[in-house]
LUMZAFI-769417 format. One record per residue (C-alpha): residue number from 1; x, y, z. Coordinates in steps of 0.05 Angstrom, whole numbers. Each point is the difference from the previous one (the first is absolute). Layout:
MARLUM seq      X      Y      Z
MARLUM NUM      X      Y      Z
...
//
This chain:
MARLUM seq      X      Y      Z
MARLUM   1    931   5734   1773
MARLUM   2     17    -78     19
MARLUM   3     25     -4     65
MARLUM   4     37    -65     17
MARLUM   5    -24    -49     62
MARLUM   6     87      0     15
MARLUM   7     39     66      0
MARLUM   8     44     12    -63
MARLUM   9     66     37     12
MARLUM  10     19     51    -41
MARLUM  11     70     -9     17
MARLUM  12     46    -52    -47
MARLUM  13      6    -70     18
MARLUM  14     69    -24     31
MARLUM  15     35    -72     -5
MARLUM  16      1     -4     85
MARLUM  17     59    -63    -28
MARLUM  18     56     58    -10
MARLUM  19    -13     39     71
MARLUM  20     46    -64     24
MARLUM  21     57     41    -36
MARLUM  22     -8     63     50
MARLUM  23     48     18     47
MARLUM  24    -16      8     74
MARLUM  25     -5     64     23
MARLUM  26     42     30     62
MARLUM  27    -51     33     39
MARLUM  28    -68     -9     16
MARLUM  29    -57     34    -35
MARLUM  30    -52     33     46
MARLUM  31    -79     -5    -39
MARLUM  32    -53     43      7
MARLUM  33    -73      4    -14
MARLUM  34    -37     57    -10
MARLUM  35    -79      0    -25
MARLUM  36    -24     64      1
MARLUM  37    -77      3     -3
MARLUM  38     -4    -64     28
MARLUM  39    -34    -21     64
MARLUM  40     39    -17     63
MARLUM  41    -24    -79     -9
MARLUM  42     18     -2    -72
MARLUM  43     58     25     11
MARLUM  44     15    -46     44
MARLUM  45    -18    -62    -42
MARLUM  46     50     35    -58
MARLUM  47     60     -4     49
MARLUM  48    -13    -57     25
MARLUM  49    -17    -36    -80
MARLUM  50     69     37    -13
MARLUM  51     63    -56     -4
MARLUM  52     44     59     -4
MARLUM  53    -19     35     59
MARLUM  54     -1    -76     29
MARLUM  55     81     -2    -27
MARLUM  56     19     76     26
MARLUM  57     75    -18     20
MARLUM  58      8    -36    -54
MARLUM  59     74      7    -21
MARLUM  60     -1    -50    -69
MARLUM  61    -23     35    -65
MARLUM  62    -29    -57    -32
MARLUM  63    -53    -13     59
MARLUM  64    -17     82     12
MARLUM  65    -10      4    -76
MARLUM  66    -39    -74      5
MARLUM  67    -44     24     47
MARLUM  68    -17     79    -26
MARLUM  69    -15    -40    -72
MARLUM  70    -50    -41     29
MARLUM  71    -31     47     49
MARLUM  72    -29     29    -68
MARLUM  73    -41    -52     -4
MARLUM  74    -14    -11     68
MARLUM  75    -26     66     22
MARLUM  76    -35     22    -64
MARLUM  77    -45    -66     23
MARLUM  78     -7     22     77
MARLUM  79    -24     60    -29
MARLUM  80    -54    -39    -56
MARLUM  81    -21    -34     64
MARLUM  82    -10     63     31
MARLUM  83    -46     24    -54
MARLUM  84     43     50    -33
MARLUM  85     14    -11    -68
MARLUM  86     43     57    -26
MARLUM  87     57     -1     42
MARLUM  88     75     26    -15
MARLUM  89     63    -39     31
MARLUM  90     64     35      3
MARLUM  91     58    -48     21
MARLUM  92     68     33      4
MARLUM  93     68    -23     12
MARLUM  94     48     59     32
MARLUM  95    -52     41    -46
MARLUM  96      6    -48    -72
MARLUM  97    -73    -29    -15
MARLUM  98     13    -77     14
MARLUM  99    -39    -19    -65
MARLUM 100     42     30    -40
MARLUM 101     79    -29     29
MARLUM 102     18    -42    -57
MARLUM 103     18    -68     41
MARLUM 104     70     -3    -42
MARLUM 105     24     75     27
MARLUM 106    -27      0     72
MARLUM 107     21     50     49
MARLUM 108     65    -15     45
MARLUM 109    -41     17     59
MARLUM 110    -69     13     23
MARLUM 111     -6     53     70
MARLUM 112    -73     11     -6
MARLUM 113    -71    -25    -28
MARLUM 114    -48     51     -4
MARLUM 115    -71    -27    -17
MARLUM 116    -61     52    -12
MARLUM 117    -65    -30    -21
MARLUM 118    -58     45    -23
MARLUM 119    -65    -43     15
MARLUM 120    -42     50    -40
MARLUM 121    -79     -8      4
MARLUM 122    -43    -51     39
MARLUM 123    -31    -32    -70
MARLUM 124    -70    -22     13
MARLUM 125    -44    -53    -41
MARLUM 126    -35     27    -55
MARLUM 127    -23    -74    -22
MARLUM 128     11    -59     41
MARLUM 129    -33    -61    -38
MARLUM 130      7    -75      9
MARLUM 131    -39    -45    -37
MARLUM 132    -24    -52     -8
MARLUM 133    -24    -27     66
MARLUM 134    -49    -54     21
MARLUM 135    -64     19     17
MARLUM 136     -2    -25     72
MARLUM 137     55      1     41
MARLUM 138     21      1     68
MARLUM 139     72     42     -8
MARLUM 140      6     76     26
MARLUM 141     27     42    -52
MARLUM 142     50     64     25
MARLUM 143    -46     63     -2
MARLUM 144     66     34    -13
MARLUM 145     -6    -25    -71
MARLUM 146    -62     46    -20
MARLUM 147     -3     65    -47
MARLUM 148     17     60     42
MARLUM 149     44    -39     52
MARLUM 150     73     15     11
MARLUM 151     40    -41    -43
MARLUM 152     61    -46      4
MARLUM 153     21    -67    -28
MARLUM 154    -13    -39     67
MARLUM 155    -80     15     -9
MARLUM 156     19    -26    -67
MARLUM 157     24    -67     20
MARLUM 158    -48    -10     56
MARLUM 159    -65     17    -46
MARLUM 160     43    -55    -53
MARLUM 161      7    -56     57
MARLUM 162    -69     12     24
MARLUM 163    -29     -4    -73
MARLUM 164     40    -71    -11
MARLUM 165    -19    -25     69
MARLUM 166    -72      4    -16
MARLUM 167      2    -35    -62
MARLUM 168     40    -51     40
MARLUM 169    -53    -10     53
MARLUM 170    -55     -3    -54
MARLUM 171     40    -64    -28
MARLUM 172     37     31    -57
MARLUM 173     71    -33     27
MARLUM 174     48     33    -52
MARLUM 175    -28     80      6
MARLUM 176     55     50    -19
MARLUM 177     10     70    -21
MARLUM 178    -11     -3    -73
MARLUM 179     26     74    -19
MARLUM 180      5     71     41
MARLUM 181      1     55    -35
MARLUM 182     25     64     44
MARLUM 183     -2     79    -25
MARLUM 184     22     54     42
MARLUM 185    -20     70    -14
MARLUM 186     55     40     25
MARLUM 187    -40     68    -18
MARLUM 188    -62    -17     44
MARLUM 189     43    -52     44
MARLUM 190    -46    -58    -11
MARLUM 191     11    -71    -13
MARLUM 192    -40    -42    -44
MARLUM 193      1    -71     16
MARLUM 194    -38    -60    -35
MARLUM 195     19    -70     20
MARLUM 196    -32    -58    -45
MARLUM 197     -1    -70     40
MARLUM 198     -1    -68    -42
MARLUM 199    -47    -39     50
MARLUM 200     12    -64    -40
MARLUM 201    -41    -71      1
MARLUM 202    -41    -21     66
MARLUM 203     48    -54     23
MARLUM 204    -18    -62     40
MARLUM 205     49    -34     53
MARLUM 206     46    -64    -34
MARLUM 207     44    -43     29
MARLUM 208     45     18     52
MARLUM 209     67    -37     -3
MARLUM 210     50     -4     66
MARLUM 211     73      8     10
MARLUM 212     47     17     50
MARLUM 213     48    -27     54
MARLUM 214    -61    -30     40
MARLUM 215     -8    -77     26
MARLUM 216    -66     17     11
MARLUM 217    -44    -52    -42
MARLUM 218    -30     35    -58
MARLUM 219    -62    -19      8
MARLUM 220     -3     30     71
MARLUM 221     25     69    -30
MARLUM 222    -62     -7    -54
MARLUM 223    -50    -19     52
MARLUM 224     27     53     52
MARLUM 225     -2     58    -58
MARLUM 226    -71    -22    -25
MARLUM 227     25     32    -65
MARLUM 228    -70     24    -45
MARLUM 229     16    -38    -56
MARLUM 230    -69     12    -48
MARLUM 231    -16     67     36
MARLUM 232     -5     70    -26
MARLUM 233     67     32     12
MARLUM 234      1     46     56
MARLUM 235     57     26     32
MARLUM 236    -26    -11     71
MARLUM 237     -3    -81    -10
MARLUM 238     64     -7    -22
MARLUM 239     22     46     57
MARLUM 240    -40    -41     52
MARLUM 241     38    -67    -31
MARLUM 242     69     28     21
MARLUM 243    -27     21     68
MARLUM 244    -25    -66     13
MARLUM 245     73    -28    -22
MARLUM 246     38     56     50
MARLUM 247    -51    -20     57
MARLUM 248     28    -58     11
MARLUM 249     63     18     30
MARLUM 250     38    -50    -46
MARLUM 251     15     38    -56
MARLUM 252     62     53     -6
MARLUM 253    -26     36    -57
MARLUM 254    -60     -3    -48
MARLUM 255    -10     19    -64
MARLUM 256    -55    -15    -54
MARLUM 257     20     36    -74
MARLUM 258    -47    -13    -48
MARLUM 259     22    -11    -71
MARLUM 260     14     52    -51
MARLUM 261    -52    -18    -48
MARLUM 262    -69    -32      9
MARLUM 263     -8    -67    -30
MARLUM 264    -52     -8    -66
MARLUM 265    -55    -25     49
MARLUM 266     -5     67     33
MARLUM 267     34    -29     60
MARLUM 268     61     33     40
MARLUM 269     54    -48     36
MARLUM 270     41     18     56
MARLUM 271     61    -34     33
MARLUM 272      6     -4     75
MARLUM 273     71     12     21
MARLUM 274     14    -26     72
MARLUM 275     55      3     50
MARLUM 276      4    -42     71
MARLUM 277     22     36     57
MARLUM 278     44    -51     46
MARLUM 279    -53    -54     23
MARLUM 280     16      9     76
MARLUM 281      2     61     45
MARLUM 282     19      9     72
MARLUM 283    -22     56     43
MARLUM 284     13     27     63
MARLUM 285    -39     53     50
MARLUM 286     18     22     76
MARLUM 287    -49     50     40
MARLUM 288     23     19     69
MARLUM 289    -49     49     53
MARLUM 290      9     -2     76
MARLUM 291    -60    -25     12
MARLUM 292     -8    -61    -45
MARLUM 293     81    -22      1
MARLUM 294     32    -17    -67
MARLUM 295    -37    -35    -55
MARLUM 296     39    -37    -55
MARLUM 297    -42    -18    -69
MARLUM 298     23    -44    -62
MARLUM 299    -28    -29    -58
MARLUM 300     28    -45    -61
MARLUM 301    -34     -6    -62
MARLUM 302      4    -41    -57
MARLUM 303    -27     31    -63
MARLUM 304    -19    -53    -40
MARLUM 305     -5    -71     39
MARLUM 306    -24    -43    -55
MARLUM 307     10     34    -67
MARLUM 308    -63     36     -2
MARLUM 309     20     65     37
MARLUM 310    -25    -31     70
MARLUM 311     16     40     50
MARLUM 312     27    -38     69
MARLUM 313      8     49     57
MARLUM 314     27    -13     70
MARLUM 315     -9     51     58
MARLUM 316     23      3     57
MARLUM 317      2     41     59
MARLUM 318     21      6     85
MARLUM 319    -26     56     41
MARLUM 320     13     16     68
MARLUM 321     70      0      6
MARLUM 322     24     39     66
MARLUM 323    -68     16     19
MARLUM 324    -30    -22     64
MARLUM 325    -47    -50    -38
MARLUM 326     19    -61    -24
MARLUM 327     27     -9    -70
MARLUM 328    -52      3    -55
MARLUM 329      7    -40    -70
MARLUM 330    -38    -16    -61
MARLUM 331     11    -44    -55
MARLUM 332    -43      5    -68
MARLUM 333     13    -44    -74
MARLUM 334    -41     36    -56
MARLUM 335     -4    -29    -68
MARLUM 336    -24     41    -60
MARLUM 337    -31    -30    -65
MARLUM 338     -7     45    -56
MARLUM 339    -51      3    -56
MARLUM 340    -30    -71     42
MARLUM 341    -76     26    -23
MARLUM 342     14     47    -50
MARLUM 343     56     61    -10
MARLUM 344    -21     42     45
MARLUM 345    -12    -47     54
MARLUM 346     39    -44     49
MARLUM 347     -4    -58     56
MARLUM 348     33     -2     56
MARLUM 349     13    -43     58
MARLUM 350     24     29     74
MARLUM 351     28    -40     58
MARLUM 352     18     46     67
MARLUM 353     19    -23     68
MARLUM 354     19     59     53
MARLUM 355     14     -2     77
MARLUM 356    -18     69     26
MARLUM 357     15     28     75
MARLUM 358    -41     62      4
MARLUM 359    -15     52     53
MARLUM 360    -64    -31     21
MARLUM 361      2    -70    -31
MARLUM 362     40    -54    -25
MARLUM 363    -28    -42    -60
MARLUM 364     25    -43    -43
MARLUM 365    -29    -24    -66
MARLUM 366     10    -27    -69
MARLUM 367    -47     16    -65
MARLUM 368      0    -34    -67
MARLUM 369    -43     23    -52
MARLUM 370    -10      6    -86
MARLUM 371    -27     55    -30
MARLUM 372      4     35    -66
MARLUM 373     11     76    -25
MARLUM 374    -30     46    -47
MARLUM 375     45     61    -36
MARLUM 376    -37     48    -24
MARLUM 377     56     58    -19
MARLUM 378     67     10     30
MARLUM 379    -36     41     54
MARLUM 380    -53    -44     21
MARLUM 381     -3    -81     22
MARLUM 382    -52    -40     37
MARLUM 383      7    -68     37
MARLUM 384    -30    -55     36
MARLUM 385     13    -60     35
MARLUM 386    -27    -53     46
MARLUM 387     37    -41     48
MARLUM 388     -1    -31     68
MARLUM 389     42     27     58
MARLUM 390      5    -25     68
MARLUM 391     27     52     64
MARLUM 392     25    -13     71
MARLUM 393    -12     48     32
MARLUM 394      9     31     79
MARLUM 395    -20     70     23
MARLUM 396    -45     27     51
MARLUM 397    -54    -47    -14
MARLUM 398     44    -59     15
MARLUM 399     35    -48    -46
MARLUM 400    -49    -23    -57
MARLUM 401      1    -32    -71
MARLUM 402    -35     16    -68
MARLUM 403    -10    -18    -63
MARLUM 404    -34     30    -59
MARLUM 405    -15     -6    -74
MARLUM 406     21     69    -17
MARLUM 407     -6     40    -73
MARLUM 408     39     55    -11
MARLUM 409    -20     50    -41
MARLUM 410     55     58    -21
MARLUM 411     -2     58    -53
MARLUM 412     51     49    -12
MARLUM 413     -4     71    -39
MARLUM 414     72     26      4
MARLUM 415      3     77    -37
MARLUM 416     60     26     27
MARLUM 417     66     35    -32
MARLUM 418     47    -54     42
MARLUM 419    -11    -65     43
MARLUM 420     61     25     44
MARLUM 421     -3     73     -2
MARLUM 422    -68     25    -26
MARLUM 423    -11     80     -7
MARLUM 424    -63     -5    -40
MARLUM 425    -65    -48     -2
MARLUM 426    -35    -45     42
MARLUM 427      2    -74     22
MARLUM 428    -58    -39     18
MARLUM 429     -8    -80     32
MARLUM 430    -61    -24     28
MARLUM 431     -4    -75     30
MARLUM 432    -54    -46     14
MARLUM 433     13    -64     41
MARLUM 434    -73    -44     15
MARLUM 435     27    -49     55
MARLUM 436    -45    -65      0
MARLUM 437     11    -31     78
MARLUM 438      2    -74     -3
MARLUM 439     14    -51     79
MARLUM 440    -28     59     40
MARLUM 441     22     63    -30
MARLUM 442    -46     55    -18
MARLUM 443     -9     29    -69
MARLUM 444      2     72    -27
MARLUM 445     33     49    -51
MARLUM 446     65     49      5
MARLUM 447     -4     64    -31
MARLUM 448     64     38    -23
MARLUM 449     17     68    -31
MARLUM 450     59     35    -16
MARLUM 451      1     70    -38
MARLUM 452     63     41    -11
MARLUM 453      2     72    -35
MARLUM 454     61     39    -27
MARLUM 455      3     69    -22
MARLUM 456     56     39    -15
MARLUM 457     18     75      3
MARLUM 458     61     50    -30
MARLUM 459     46    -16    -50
MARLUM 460     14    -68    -19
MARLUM 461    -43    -16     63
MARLUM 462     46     20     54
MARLUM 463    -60     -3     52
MARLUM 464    -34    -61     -6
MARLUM 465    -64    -11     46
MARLUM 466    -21    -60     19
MARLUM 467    -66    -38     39
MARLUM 468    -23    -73     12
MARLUM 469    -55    -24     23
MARLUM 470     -9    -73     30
MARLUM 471    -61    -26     11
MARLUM 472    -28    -74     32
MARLUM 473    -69    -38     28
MARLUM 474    -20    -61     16
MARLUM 475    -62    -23     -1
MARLUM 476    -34    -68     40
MARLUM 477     27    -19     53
MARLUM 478     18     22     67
MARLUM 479     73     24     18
MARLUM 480     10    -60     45
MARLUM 481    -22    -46    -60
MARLUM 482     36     21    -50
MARLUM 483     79    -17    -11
MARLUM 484     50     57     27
MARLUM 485     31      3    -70
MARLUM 486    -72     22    -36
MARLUM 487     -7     52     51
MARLUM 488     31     74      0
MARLUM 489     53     33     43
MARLUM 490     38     57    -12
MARLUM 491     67     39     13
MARLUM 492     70    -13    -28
MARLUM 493     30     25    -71
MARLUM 494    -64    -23    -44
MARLUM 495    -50     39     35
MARLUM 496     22     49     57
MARLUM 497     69     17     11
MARLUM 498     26     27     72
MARLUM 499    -44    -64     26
MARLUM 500     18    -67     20
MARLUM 501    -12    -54    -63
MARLUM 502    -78    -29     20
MARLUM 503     -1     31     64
MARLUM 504    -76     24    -19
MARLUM 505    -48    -41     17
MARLUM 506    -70     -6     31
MARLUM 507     -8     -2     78
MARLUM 508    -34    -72     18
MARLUM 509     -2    -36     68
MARLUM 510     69    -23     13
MARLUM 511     44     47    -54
MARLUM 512     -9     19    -71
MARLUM 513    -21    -30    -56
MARLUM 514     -5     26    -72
MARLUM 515    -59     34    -24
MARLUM 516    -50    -14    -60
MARLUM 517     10     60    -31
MARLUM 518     59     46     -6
MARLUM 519     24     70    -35
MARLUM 520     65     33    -17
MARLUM 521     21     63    -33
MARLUM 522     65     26    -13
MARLUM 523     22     66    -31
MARLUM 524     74     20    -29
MARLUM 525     26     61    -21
MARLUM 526     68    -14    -39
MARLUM 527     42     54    -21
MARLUM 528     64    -18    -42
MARLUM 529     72     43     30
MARLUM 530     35    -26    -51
MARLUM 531     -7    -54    -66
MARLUM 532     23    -51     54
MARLUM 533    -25     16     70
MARLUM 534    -76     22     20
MARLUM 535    -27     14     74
MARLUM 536    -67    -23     18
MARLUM 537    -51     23     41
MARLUM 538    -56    -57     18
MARLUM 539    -68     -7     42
MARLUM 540    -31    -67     17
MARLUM 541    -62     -9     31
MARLUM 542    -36    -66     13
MARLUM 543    -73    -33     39
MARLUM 544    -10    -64     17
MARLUM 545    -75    -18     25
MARLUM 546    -37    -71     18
MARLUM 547    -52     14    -42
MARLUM 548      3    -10    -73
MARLUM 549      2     70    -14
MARLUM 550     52     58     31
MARLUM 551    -37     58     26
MARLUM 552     19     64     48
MARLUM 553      0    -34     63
MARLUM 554     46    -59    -35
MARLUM 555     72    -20     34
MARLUM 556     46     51    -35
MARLUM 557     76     28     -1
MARLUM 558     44     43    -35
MARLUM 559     76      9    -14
MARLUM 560     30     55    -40
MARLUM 561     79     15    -19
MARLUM 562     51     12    -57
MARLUM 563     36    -36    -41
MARLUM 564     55     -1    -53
MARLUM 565      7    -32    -59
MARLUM 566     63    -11    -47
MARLUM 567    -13    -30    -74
MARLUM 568     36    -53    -31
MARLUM 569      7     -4    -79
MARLUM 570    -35    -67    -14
MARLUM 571    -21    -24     71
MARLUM 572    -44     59     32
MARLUM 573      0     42     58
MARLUM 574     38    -20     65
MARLUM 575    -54     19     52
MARLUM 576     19     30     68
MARLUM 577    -58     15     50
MARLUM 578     -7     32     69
MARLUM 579    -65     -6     27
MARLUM 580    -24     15     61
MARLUM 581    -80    -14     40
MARLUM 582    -46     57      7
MARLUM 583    -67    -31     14
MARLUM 584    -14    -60     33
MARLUM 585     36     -1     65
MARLUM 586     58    -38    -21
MARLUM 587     54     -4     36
MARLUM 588     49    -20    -48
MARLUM 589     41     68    -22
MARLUM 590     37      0    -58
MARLUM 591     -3    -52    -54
MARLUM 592     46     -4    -63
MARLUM 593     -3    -35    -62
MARLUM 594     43    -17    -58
MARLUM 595    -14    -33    -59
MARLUM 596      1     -2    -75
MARLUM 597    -54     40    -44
MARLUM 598    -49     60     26
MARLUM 599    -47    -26     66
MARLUM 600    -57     -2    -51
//
């Protein structure tokens, strides 16, 4: 027999118009629904599918009798999803079968809604063709759609999406389910299912037209997209296009539709669609531990400076304040140029200038450099950029100047869940900085790593553990040749917690000094008490050593502690810790911390 791809009720249609002329009832109606034979988790999905079971209380006629008419529908499909394809729904009002109340003569009243659904038999496929497909293709088909596998109308769907998906990443732009033919045998519960797919033409990219509420210059939208025009279709480029667009920060929203039909030279257009967020943004931080006194952080950004989505940011930033050292501060002016060497590249020029009042040294220095930056997926971004800086410096050593030509050389791989609350994946940086001493100062290279891991346990990840692992070495010169600010201390909310900020150094004639190599590692264990709040549990280790490598008999401390964290919708976490030393011979007790986002 045929067996329709959408139920057909056997009950008689209704004009819905005329329920406006029932009367309310006076009491509430209590529903039920009973499933005998079915599984605890069907079940389940059947009450809560139901819209009368949703309306139990209800006291009007017209919406109980609303509701039990469409639940027909409704559950007969929960139950096609489930893969049972003979199924019997009773829905009665105070005992009358709802399909058959003639809308003109409804009851007065409705007290109850009993609903009993018989699933019947778990069909399974007997045939489970789709054809045609490409010959090569990269798309995974469901193995639920198969001959012998349980069936239901979402392994349908799936097996239909994949089929048209690989015809779409073979070039054929316009694939679509061309006819499905669907038999069930109710005798040997089996379902037959063919699905016929209309690849159509191989397509080439056209033109791509722009529109929108943008003032960015049209030719900076083409340029930044680097639409394909004259390439094979693939839904990947045209993806990657849109990506580039979003990347930018400019843009509120981004869409790229491509046009119904195909022109006659086997060409597809699309039309870009574009929104600007507000051009300027303001932002705000504040980080407070006992150790390091209050630091206060701001930025303002313009979003696009010149009309071609530049991007103009302003940082700024004092540290220091209420701490026993001076008052740190830092001033940087970035300025982003999309699509300057092609779309998925940028230039950039840097200016910094920073006063800094450490543990051990005071410094203070100024760096201007242009560099430019490779995207190579939303996850992944390299960089480089050479500039001169020059650095006053004073620490153990005595007060001294340099100046180098210095590269900088950045990549970023960044595979977690969240940026500000991460349960899953990893995050990897790595730095390179080759330091080129010019009136006296010595050259050599900087060496930094960063690796964070996230993996989460229980429902909806309700234990989250986390571990990071900080890594740095200098190589070439010296300690007491190289500038304080290339060298490596530790302690202080970034590395150890429970331990002074810097207070880690290397032992030299007259105090400490920082080391040429240094290692952290920090481990979390974050359990969630409720959606909002989560306690914390934390470790932090850290060496410091002369030589350019850590080893066992480095400089080394520890802090451990708790902490507690409380989430807010749309900024992050609001990060409380207590941390306390437990290696290292500190004498500096209890440390807090308080800031915004988790400590790593």
């Amino acid at each position: 027999m045929n067996f329709p791809f959408r139920p057909r009720l056997t009950a008689r249609a209704f004009a819905f118009s005329f329920l406006t002329l029932l009367p309310p009832a006076a009491l509430g109606a209590d529903a039920t629904l009973q499933a005998p034979g079915a599984n605890a988790g069907l079940a389940d999905r059947l009450r809560g599918a139901s819209a009368s079971v949703a309306a139990s209380g209800e006291t009007n006629v017209q919406e109980i009798l609303a509701a039990a008419l469409s639940d027909y529908r409704t559950l007969v499909q929960v139950l096609y999803d489930a893969g049972h394809f003979a199924p019997v729904v009773n829905i009665r009002l105070d005992g009358r079968e709802a399909a058959l109340i003639q809308p003109l003569n409804p009851p007065q009243s409705v007290r109850t809604v009993e609903i009993t659904v018989q699933p019947g038999p778990r069909f399974a496929f007997g045939k489970a063709e789709l054809s045609p497909l490409p010959r090569q293709s990269d798309v995974e088909f469901p193995e639920e759609y198969a001959p012998g596998q349980p069936a239901s109308t979402g392994a349908i769907r799936d097996a239909a999406v994949a089929g048209v998906r690989a015809w779409r990443r073979s070039g054929h732009a316009k694939a679509e389910v061309a006819e499905q033919r669907i038999t069930a045998n109710h005798l040997q519960a089996r379902l037959d299912a063919q699905l016929r797919l209309a690849p159509g033409p191989r397509l080439r990219f056209g033109r791509m037209a722009i529109t929108g509420d943008t003032r960015v210059r049209e030719e900076a939208i083409r340029s930044i997209a680097g639409f394909p025009a004259g390439e094979e279709f693939h839904p990947d480029l045209i993806a990657k296009s849109a990506s580039r667009l979003r990347r930018t920060g400019t843009f509120s929203s981004v869409v790229l539709r491509e046009a119904e039909q195909p022109n006659p030279d086997g060409t597809l257009d699309y039309t870009a669609v574009v929104e600007d967020l507000p051009p300027r943004r303001l932002t705000f931080g504040a980080e407070i531990s006992s150790s390091d006194g209050v630091e206060l952080s701001g930025s303002w950004m313009h979003r696009n400076l010149f009309g071609a989505a530049e991007k103009l940011r302003i940082e700024a930033r004092v540290s220091g304040i209420g701490s026993s050292n001076d008052i740190d501060g830092r001033v940087a002016v970035r300025l982003d140029r999309p699509a300057a060497l092609g779309p998925d590249d940028l230039i950039f020029y840097l200016a910094e200038a920073e006063q800094l009042d450490e543990e051990h040294y005071k410094a203070t220095q100024v760096f201007g450099a242009a560099g430019v930056r490779r995207t190579f997926s939303d996850k992944f971004f390299a960089e480089a950029a050479l500039g001169v800086s020059s650095i006053l410096a004073e620490d153990v050593f005595g007060k001294r100047r340099f100046k180098y030509i210095a590269g900088r050389l950045r990549a970023e791989y960044d595979e977690r869940d969240s940026r500000v609350n991460p349960a899953s994946g990893y995050y990897l940086q790595g730095t390179a900085t080759p330091f080129i001493g010019f009136g006296g100062s010595k050259s050599g290279l900087q060496i930094k790593a960063d690796g964070r891991a996230y993996y989460g346990l229980g429902a909806d990840d309700r234990i989250v553990l986390a571990g990071r692992l900080q890594l740095g070495s200098v190589a070439g010169p010296s300690v007491s040749e190289i500038s304080p600010t290339l060298l490596f201390f530790s302690g202080g909310a970034g590395t150890v917690r429970g331990h002074e900020f810097q207070s880690l150094g290397v032992p030299v004639a007259g105090g400490t000094a920082g080391g040429r190599s240094f290692a952290a590692l920090s481990g979390e264990v974050r359990g969630k008490v409720t959606e909002t709040i989560s306690l914390v549990g934390f470790y932090d280790i850290g060496f410091v050593d002369a030589d350019s490598f850590v080893s066992g008999s480095s400089a080394r401390h520890a802090g451990a502690g708790i902490g507690v964290r409380y989430d807010v919708a749309g900024i992050g976490p609001i990060r409380l810790d207590l941390a306390y030393p437990v290696d290292g011979g500190s004498e500096d007790g209890l440390q807090f911390y308080i800031g915004i986002g988790q400590a790593f």
